[in-house]
C-alpha positions as CSV (number, residue, x, y, z in Angstrom):
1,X,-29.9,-1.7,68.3
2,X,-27.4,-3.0,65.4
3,X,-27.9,-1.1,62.0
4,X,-26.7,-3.2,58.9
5,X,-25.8,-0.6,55.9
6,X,-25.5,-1.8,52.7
7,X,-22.6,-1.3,49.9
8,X,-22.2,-1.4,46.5
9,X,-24.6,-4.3,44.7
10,X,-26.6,-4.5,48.0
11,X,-30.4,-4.2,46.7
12,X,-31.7,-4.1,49.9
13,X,-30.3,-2.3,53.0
14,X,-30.7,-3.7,55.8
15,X,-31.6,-2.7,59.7
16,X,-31.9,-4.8,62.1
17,X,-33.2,-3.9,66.1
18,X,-32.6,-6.1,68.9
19,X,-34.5,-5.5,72.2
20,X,-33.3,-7.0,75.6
21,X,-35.4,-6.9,78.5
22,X,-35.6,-3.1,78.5
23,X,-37.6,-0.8,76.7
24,X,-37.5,1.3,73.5
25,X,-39.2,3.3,71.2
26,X,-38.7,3.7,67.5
27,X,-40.0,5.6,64.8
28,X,-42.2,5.9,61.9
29,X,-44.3,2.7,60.8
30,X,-41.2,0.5,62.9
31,X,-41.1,-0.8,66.3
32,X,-42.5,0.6,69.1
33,X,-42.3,0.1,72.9
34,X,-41.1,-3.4,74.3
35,X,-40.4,-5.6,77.0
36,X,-38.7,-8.6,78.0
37,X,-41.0,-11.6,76.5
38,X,-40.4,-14.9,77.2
39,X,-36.9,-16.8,77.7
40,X,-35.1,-17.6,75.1
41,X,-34.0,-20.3,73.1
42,X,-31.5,-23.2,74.4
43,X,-29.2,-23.8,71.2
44,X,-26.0,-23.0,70.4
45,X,-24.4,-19.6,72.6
46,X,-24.8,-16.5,70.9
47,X,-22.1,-13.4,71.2
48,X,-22.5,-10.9,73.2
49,X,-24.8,-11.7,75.5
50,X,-27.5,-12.1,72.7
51,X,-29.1,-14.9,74.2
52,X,-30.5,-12.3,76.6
53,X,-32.5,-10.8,73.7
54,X,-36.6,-11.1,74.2
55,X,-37.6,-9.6,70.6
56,X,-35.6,-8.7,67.4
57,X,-37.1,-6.6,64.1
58,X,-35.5,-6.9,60.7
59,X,-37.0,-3.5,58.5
60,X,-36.0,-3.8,55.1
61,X,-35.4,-0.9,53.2
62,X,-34.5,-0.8,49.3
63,X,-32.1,0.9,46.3
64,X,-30.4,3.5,47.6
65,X,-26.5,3.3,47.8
66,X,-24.6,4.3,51.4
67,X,-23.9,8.2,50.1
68,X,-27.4,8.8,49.5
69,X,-28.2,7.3,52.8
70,X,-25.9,8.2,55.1
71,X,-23.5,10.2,53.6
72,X,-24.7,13.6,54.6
73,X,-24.2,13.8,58.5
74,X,-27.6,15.5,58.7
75,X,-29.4,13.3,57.2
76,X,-32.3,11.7,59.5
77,X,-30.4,8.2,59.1
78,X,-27.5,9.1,59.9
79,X,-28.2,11.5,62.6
80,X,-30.0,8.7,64.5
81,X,-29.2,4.9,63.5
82,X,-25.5,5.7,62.8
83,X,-25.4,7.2,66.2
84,X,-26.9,4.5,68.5
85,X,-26.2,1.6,66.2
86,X,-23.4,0.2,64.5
87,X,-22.8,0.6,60.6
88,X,-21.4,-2.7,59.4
89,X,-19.0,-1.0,56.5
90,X,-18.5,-4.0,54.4
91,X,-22.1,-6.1,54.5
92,X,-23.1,-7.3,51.6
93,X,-25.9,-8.9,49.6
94,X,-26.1,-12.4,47.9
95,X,-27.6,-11.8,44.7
96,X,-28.1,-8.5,42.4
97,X,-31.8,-8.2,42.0
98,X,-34.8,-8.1,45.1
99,X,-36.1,-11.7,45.3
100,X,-33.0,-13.7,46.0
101,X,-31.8,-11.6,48.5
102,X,-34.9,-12.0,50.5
103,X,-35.2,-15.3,50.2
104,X,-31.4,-15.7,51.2
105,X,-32.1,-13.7,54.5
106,X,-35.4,-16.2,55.3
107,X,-33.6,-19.2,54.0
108,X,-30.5,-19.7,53.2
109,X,-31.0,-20.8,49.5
110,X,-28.8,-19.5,47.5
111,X,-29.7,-17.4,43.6
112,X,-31.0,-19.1,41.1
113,X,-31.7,-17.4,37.7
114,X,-35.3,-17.1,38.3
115,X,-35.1,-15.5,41.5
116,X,-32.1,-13.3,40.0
117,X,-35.1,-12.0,37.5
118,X,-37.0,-10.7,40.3
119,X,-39.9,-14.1,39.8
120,X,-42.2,-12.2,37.5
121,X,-43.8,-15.4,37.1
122,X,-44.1,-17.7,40.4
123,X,-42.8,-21.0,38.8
124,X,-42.6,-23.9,41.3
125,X,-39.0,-26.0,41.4
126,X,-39.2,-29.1,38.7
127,X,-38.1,-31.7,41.4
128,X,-38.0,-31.9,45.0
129,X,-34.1,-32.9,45.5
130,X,-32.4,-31.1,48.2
131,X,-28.7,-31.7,48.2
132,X,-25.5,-31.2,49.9
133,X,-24.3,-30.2,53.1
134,X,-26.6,-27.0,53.2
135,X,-29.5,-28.5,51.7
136,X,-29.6,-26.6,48.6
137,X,-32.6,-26.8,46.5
138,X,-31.6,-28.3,43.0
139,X,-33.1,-26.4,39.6
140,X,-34.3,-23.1,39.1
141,X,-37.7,-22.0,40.4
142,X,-39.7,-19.1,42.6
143,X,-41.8,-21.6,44.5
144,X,-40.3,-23.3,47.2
145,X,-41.3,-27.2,47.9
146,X,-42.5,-27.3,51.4
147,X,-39.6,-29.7,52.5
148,X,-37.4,-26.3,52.7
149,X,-37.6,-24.5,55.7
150,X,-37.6,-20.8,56.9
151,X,-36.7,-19.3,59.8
152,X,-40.4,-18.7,60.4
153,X,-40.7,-22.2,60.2
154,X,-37.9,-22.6,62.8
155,X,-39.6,-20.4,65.6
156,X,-42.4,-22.1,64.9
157,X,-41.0,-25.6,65.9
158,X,-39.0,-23.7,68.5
159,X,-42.7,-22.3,70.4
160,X,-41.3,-18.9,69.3
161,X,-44.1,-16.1,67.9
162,X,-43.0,-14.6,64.6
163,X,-44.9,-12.4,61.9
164,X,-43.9,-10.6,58.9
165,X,-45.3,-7.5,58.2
166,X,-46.2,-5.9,54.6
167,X,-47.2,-2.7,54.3
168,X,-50.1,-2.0,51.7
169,X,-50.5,-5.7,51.1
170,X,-54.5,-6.6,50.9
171,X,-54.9,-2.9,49.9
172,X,-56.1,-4.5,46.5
173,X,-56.5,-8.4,47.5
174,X,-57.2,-8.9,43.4
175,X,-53.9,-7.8,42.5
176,X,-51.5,-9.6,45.7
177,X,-54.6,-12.4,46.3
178,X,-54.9,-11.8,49.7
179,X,-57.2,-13.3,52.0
180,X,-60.0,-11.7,54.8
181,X,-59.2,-12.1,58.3
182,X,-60.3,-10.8,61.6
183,X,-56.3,-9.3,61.9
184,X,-57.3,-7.9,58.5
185,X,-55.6,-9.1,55.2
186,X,-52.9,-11.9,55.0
187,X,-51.1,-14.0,53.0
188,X,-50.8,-12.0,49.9
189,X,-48.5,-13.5,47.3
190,X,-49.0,-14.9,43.4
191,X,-50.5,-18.5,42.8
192,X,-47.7,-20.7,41.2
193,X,-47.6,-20.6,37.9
194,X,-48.9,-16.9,37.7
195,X,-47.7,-13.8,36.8
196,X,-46.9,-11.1,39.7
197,X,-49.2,-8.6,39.3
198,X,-47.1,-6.6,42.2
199,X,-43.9,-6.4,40.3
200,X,-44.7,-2.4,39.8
201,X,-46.4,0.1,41.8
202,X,-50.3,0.2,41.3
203,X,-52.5,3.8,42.3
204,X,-53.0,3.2,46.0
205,X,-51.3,0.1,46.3
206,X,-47.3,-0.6,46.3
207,X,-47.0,-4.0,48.1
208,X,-44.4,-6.0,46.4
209,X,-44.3,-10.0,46.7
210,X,-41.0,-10.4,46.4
211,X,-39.9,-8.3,49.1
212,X,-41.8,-11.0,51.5
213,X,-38.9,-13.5,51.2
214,X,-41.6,-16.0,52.8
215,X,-44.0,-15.8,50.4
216,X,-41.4,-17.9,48.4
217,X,-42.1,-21.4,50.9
218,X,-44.8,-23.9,50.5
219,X,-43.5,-24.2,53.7
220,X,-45.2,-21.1,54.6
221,X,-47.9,-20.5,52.2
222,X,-48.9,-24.4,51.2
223,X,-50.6,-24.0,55.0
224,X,-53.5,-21.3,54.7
225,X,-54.0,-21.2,58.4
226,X,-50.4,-21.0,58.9
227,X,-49.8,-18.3,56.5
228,X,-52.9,-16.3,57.4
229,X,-51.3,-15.9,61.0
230,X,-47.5,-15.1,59.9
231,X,-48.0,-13.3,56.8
232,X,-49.7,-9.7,57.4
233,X,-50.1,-6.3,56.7
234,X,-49.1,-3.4,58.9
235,X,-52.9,-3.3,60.5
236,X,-52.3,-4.9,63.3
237,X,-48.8,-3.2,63.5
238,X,-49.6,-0.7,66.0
239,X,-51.8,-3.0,68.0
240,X,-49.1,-6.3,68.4
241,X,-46.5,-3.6,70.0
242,X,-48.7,-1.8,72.3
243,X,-47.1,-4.9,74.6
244,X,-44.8,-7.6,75.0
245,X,-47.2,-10.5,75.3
246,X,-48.6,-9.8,71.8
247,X,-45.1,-8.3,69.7
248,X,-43.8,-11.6,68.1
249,X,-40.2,-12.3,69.2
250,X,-39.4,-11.9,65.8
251,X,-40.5,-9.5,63.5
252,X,-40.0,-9.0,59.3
253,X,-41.2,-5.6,58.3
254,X,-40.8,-4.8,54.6
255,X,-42.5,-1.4,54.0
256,X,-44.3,-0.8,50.6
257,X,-42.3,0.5,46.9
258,X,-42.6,4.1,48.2
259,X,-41.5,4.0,51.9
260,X,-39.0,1.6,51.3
261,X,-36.7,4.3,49.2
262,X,-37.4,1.7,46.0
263,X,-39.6,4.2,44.0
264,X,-39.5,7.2,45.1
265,X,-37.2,8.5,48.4
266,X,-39.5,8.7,51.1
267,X,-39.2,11.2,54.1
268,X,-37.2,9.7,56.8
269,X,-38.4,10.6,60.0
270,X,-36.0,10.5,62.9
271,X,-36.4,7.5,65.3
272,X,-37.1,8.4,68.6
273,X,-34.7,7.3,71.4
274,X,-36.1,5.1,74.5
275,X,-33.8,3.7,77.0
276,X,-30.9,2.1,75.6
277,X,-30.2,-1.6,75.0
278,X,-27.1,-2.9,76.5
279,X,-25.7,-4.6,73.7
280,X,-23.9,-2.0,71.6
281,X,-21.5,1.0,72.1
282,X,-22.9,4.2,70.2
283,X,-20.1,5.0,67.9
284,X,-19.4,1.2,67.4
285,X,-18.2,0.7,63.5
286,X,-17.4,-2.7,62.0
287,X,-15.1,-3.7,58.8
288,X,-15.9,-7.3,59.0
289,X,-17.3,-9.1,56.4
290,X,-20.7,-10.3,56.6
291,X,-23.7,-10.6,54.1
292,X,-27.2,-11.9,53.9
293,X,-26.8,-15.1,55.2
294,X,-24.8,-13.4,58.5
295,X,-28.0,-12.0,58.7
296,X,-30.3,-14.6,58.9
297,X,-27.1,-16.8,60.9
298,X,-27.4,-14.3,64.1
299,X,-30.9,-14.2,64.4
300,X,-31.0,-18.2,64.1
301,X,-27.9,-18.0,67.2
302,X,-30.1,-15.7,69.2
303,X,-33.3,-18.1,69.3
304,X,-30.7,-21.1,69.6
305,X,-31.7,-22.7,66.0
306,X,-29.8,-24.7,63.7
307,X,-28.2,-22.9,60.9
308,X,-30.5,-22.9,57.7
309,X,-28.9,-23.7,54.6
310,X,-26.0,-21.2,53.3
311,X,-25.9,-19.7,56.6
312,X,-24.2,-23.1,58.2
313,X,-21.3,-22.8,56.1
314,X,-18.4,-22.5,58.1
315,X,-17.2,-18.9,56.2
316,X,-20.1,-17.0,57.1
317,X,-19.8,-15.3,60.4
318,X,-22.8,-14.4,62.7
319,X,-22.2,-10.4,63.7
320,X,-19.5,-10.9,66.5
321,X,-18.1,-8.3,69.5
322,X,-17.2,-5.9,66.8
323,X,-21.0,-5.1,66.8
324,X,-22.3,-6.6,69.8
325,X,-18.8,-5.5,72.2
């Protein structure tokens, strides 16, 4: 279990859970019990021992600064994650405001000044050029053309089972435009060129699009069968994690404007402890530097995929032995 804090002008901070083949048990609305799934990738070596790893989680959580979090050694984070995981002491994030962070940790594109504003209307990229070394979309824009890829996109390509869950999306499918299905509602996110109606908190109903970095793609969403099967709420949460042959090898869980510490600070309840994973000492604490795209880099290294945009460039680090010793 590796537990990413954020500093400073992070928006969003960050935890992210690795599970080898062992099993553990975490709390509240995250993951449950798991086992070893199947093999994993065969690209480039990951530290550590990573490659060993069957299943990872990334839960986003939003707005509040390391002292409010962790700073009081009671505290329910700190008393558990802090404890087991390691606290990366200088992580940071890409961009100031919600929506170019996430879409940094899926992607690798870097901020533009509409996803800087937080995309209150979903306005699709001018052109199609993608340039440079790390493919960089040109322009400004919220909407993705479907030549850029996600990581989603990656494990797809790779035979690897992914799913991002949203909690409260579908709750009201006229204000996130979700859609039916038999897992219950998906693929909730603004039609381009409209305004996001999910920007603030409604009465029963705090899903946020832009804290679904891959609600961002045409890659994603311009496929509704594809983005009906990745792009859920937390319905079928509980059910995908009873076992290992239905928990998606990777897993995006953004909870909704309450939970998530953005609105109002929810209750944390503590995690409860399963068997350890053998990939981190308790106590571990790194100074490295590392941000968003470090993120996204070491979950690419542990399913053996290429490095998507920003995260290829040669100054960003994957997490290394100082969390993974």
């Amino acid at each position: 279990m590796a537990m990413v804090k954020g500093r400073r002008w992070l928006a969003a901070p960050v935890f992210l859970l690795v599970l080898t083949a062992c099993t553990s048990t975490a709390g509240r609305q995250g993951p449950g019990t798991g086992t070893a799934g199947t093999p994993a990738g065969s690209g480039p070596a990951a530290p550590g021992g990573l490659r060993a790893v069957r299943h990872v989680w990334v839960i986003e959580l939003e707005n509040q600064g390391y002292a409010q979090s962790f700073g009081t050694p009671s505290a329910d984070l700190a008393r558990t994650l802090a404890r087991t995981g390691a606290p990366l002491e200088n992580y940071y994030a890409i961009g100031h405001s919600s929506a170019a962070n996430y879409v940094a940790q899926v992607s690798g594109q870097a901020p533009n000044i509409a996803t800087q504003s937080d995309c209150p209307l979903w306005v699709p990229f001018a052109g199609q050029v993608i340039a440079g070394p790390y493919r960089q979309v040109l322009g400004e824009g919220c909407v993705y053309p479907a030549a850029v890829q996600t990581v989603g996109n990656q494990l797809s390509a790779a035979g690897r089972s992914w799913t991002a869950y949203l909690q409260d999306m579908g709750n009201d499918p006229a204000r996130d435009n979700t859609v039916s299905t038999a897992r219950g509602p998906a693929c909730g996110h603004p039609a381009t060129w409209a305004i996001d109606h999910t920007q603030k908190a409604a009465k029963g109903d705090q899903y946020a699009a832009r804290h679904d970095g891959f609600t961002f793609f045409r890659s994603v969403t311009g496929n509704q069968a594809y983005c009906d099967a990745h792009i859920l709420s937390f319905r079928p949460l509980p059910g995908d994690l009873t076992r290992a042959s239905t928990t998606p090898a990777f897993s995006w869980i953004s909870p909704n404007l309450c939970d998530d510490g953005h609105d109002a600070r929810a209750r944390r309840r503590p995690h409860r402890r399963g068997p350890a994973v053998p990939l981190i000492r308790p106590g571990t604490v790194s100074t490295v530097d590392y941000n968003h795209y470090s993120l996204l880099r070491t979950v690419e290294d542990i399913f053996g995929l290429p490095h998507l945009g920003d995260a290829a460039m040669p100054q960003v680090r994957s997490f290394g032995p100082d969390v993974f010793g």
